[in-house]
C-alpha positions as CSV (number, residue, x, y, z in Angstrom):
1,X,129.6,338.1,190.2
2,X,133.2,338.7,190.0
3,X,135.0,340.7,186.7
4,X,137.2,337.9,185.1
5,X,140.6,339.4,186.3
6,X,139.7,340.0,189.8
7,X,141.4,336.7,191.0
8,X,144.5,337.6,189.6
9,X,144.5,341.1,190.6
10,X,143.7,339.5,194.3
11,X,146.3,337.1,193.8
12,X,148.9,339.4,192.6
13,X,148.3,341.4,196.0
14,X,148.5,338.6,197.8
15,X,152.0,337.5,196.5
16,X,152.8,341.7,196.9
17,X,151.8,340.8,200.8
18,X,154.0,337.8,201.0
19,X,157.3,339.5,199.1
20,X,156.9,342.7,201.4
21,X,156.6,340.8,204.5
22,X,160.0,340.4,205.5
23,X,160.2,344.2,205.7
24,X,157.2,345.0,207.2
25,X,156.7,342.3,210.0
26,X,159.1,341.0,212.8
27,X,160.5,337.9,212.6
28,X,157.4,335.4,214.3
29,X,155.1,336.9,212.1
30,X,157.4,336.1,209.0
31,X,158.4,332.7,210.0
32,X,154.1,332.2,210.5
33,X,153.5,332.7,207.4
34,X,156.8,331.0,205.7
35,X,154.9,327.6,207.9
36,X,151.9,329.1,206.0
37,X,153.3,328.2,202.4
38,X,154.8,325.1,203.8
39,X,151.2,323.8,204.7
40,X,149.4,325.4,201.5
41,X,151.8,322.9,199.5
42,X,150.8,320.0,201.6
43,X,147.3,321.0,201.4
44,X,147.9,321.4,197.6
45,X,149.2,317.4,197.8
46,X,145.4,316.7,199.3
47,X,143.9,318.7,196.5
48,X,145.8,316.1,193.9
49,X,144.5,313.1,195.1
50,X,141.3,314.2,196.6
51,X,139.8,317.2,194.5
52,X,141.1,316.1,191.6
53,X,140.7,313.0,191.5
54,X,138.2,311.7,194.0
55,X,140.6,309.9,196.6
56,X,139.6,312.0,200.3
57,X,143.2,310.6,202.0
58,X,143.9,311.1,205.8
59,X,147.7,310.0,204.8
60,X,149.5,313.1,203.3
61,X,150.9,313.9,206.6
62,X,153.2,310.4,206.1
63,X,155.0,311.6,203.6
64,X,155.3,314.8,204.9
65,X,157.2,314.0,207.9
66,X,159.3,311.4,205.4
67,X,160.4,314.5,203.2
68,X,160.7,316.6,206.9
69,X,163.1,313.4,208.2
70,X,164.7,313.1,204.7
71,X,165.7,316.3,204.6
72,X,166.8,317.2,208.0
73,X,169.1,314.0,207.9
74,X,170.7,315.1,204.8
75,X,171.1,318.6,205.8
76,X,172.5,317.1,209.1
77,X,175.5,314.5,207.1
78,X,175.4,315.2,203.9
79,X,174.7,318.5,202.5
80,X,173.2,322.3,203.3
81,X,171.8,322.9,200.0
82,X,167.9,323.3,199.9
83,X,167.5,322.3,196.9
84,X,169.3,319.3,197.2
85,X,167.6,318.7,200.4
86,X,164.0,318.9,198.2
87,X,164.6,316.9,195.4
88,X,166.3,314.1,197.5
89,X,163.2,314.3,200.1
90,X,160.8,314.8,197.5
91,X,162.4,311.6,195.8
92,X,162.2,309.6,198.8
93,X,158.7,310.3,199.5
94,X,157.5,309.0,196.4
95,X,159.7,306.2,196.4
96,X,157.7,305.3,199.8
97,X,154.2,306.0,197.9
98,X,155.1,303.3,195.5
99,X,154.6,300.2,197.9
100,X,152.4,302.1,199.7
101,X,149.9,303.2,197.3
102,X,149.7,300.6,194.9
103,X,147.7,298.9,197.7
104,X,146.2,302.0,198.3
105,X,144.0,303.1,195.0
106,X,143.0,299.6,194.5
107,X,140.3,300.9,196.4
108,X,137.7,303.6,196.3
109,X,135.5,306.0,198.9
110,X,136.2,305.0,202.6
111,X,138.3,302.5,202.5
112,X,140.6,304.3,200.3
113,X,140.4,307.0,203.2
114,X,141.2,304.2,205.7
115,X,144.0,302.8,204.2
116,X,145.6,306.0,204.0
117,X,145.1,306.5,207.3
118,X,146.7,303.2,209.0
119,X,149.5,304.4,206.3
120,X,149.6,307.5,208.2
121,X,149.8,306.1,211.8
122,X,152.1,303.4,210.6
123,X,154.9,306.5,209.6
124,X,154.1,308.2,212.9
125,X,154.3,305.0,214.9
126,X,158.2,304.7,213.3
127,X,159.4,308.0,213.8
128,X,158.3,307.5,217.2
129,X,160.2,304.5,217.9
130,X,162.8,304.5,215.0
131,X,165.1,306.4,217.2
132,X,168.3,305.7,215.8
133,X,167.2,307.7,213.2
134,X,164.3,310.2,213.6
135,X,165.3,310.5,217.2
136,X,162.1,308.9,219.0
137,X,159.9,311.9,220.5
138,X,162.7,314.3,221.2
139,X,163.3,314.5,217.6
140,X,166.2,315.9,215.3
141,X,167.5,319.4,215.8
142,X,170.8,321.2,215.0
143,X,170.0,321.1,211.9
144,X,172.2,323.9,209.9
145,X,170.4,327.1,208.0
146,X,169.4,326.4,204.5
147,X,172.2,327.0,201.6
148,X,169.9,328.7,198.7
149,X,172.3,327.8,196.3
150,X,175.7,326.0,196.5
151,X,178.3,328.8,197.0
152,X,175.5,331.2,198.7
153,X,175.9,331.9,202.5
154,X,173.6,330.4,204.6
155,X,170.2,331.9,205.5
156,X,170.3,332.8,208.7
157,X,167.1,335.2,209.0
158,X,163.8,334.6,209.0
159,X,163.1,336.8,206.3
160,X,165.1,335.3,204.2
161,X,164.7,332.2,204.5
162,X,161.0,333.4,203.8
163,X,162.2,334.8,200.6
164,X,163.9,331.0,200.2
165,X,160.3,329.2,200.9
166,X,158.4,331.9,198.9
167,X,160.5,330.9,195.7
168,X,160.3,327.4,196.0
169,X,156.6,327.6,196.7
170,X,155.6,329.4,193.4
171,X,157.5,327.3,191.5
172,X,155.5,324.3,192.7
173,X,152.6,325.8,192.7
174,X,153.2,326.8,188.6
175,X,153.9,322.8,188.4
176,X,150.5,322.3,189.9
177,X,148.9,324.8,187.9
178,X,150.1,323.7,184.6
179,X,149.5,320.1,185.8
180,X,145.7,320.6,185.7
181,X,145.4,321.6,182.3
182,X,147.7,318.9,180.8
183,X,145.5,315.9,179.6
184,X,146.9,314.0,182.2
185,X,145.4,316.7,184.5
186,X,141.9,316.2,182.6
187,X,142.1,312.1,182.7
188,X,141.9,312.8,186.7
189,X,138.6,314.9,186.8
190,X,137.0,312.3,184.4
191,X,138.3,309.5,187.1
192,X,136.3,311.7,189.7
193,X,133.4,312.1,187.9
194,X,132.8,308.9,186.2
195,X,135.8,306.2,186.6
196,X,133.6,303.3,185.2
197,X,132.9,305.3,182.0
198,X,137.1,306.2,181.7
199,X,137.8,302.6,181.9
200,X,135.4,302.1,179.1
201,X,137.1,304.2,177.0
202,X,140.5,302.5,177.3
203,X,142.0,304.7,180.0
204,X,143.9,303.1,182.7
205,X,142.6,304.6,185.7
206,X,144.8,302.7,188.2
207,X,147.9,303.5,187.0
208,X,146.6,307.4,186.7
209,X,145.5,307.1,190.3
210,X,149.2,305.7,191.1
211,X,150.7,308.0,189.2
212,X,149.2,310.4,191.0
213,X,149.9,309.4,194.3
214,X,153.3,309.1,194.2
215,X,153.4,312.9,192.6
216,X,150.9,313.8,195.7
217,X,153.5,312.3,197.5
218,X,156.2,313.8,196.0
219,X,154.7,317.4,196.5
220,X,154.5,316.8,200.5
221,X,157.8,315.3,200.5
222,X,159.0,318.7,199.3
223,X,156.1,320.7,201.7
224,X,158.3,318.6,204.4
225,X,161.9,319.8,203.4
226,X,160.8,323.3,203.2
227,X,159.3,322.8,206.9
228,X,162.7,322.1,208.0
229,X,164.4,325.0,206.6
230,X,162.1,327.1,208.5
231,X,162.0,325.1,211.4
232,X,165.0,323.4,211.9
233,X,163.6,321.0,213.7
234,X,161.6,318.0,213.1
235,X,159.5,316.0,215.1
236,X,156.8,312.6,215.3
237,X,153.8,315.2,215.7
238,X,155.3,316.6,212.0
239,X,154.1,312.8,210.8
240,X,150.9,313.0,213.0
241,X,146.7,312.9,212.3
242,X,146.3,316.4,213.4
243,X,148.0,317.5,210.3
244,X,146.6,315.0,207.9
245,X,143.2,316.0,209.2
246,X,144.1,319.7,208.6
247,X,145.2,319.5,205.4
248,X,142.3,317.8,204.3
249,X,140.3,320.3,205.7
250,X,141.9,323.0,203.8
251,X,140.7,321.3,200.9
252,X,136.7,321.0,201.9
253,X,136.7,324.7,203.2
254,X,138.8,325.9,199.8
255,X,136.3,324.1,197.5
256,X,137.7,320.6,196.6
257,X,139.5,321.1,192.9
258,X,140.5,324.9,193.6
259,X,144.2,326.0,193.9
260,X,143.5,329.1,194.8
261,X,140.6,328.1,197.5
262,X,142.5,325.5,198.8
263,X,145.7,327.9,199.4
264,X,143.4,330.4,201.1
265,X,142.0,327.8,203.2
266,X,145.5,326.6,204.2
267,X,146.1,329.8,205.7
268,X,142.6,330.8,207.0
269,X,143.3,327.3,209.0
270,X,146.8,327.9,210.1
271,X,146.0,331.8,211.5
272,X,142.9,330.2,213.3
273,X,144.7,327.0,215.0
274,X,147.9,329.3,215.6
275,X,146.7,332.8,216.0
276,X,142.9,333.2,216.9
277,X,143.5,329.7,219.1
278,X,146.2,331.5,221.1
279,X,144.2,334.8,221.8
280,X,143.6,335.3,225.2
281,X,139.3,335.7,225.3
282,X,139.4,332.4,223.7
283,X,142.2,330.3,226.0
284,X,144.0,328.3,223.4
285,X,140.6,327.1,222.1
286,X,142.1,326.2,218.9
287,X,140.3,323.6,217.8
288,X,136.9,324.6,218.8
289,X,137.3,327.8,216.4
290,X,138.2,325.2,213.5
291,X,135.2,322.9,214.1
292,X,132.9,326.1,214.2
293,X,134.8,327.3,211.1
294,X,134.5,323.6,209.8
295,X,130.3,323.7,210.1
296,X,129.9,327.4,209.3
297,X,131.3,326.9,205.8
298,X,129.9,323.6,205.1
299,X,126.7,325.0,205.4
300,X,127.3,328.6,204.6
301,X,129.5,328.1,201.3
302,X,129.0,324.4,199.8
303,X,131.2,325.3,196.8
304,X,134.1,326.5,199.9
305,X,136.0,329.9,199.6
306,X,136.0,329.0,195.9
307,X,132.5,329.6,195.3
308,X,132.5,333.2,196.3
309,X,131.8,335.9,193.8
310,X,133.0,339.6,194.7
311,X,130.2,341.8,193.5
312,X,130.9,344.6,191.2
313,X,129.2,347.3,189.3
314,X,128.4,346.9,185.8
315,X,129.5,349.4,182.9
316,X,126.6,351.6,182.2
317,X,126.7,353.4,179.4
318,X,126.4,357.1,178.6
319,X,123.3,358.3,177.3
320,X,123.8,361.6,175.3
């Protein structure tokens, strides 16, 4: 059992962590974990549409790379502005979840998780061979630094384009947060849990699970700008499975429905594929140490990182 304000006092360290970073760390081990809140906000996108609201999708990673393209192109001809370049990408993404998943949540279970898949290999298959635009496999670079705010100078270190990402994260991740306990937020855990019973009841669960997906999309539309700023660089692999596949992942090892276990997930999973994958006694194994990681909580925490209790004393009172 845990004391009620031990996840925020946890939390509160970790943010402490994450501010003091930049002064701490060089500049890799910043930038690593700027990439880490990048993919916690995809990851957070999954948690939307699949822990909320009972919709496993292999397609965030789509519209992703379409706020990552977005955003690089208008950071490349029209503006340096981060926020600009979030809300335009953000917008974009959505817009491309419209068509896209109004054919999508007309279905349920695994063919819901299909679909979203051939949407996700139909967005890499284009920036692969849309290269006018994305630039085929070579993809976009010289893209400028991130403007914070118009009038700013531009952020030229990592650190502080860490403190840029950082910012832009917790305000999402407040939006998320207050999200869930809007009835809006509610009218998704009852689709989850028992859609034939919310359709009863007059609720109209298609257009929630559009809704939805489009704000989903939205969310990794931004995830995606942000990944430019830090990366300044954009890619086909940035649209690509592997990344769908991890972000969903994050979710099932975070405890499906949890913010903060699918956030810890996020980076337990990027440290593992980027860090412990790259350590020499295991020779870039990557991906072996994220299936073992994969079967050891399945079986070792069903509930994921969010169903872990830190044990504590309890009071004992005084005898005289």
């Amino acid at each position: 059992m845990s004391t009620p304000g031990t996840p925020r006092v946890v939390g509160a360290l970790v943010l402490l962590g994450f501010a003091l970073a930049p002064f701490l760390l060089g500049s890799y081990a910043v930038a690593t974990l700027s990439r880490i809140l990048v993919f916690a906000l995809l990851a957070l996108s999954v948690n939307l549409l699949t822990g909320w609201t009972g919709l496993p999708t292999l397609g965030q990673s789509a519209y992703f790379g379409v706020g990552a393209y977005t955003a690089a192109i208008v950071a490349k001809n029209l503006t340096d502005v981060g926020p600009l370049q979030l809300l335009i990408a953000a917008a974009v993404s959505a817009l491309v979840a419209v068509p896209t998943g109004w054919l999508a949540v007309r279905a349920r279970g695994v063919v819901f998780l299909m679909l979203t898949l051939a949407i996700g290999e139909i967005v890499h298959s284009a920036a692969v061979n849309w290269k006018p635009v994305t630039g085929g496999t070579d993809g976009l670079s010289g893209i400028p630094p991130v403007v914070p705010l118009p009038g700013l100078p531009a952020l030229e270190l990592d650190g502080l384009v860490h403190f840029y990402v950082l910012a832009v994260f917790l305000l999402l991740l407040a939006a998320v947060t207050r999200l869930g306990a809007t009835p809006f937020g509610l009218a998704l855990r009852g689709i989850r849990d028992n859609e034939p019973r919310m359709k009863a009841i007059g609720h109209p669960t298609r257009r929630y699970a559009l809704t939805v997906y489009c704000g989903a999309a939205a969310l990794a539309g931004a995830a995606g700008s942000l990944w430019v700023s830090v990366q300044r660089f954009v890619s086909p692999g940035d649209a690509g499975f592997e990344i769908a596949a991890l972000a969903l992942l994050a979710v099932v090892i975070g405890g499906a429905g949890s913010i903060r276990g699918t956030c810890a997930a996020a980076a337990l999973i990027w440290l593992t594929r980027d860090h412990l994958g790259n350590l020499e006694a295991v020779a870039g194994r990557g991906p072996l140490l994220l299936g073992l990681l994969f079967v050891v909580a399945v079986y070792t925490l069903p509930r994921g990182l969010a169903g872990i209790r830190l044990p504590h004393r309890p009071n004992r009172k005084r005898t005289a």
